[in-house]
N, C-alpha and C positions, 0 to 999 in steps of 0.2 A: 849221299854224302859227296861233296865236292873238296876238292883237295886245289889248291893254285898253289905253285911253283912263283913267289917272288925269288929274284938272284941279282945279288951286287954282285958285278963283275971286277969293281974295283978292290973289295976285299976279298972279292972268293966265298962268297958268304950266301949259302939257301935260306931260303924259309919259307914256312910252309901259312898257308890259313885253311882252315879245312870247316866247311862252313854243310850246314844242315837246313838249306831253305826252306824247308817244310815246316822244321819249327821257328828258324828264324833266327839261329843263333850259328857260332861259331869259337873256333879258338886258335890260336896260335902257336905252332910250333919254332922255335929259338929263334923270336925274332930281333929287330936289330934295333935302334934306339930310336931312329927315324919312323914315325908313326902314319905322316901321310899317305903311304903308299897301300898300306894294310886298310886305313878307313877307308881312301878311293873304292880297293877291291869289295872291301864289306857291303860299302855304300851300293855299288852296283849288282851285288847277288842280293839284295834287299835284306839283310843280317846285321846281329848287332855280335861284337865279340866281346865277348861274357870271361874268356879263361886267355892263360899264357906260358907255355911248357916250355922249360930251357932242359935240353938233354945234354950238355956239355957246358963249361966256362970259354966265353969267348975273349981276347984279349983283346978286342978290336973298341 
């Protein structure tokens, strides 16, 4: 299991992808509405993300 740390700094904002190359999948923990930055990361650990986990409401 691979875990990446994306961070806007301009909101204050984590998120996670946490990706499983072996089978080739992955999912997201509270991500944010802007999507390219998550496919970039997918795109280069060769993984497709399958799920999307929001552990809180964000107001942003």
């Amino acid at each position: 299991m691979l875990i990446e740390q994306l961070f806007d700094t301009g909101l204050g904002h984590a998120s996670y992808l946490c990706a499983d190359p072996d089978a080739g999948v992955a999912f997201l923990v509270d991500p944010d509405r802007h999507i390219d930055a998550y496919l970039s990361v997918a795109s280069r650990l060769g993984v497709l993300v399958t799920h999307s986990f929001e552990t809180h409401i964000h107001n942003d």
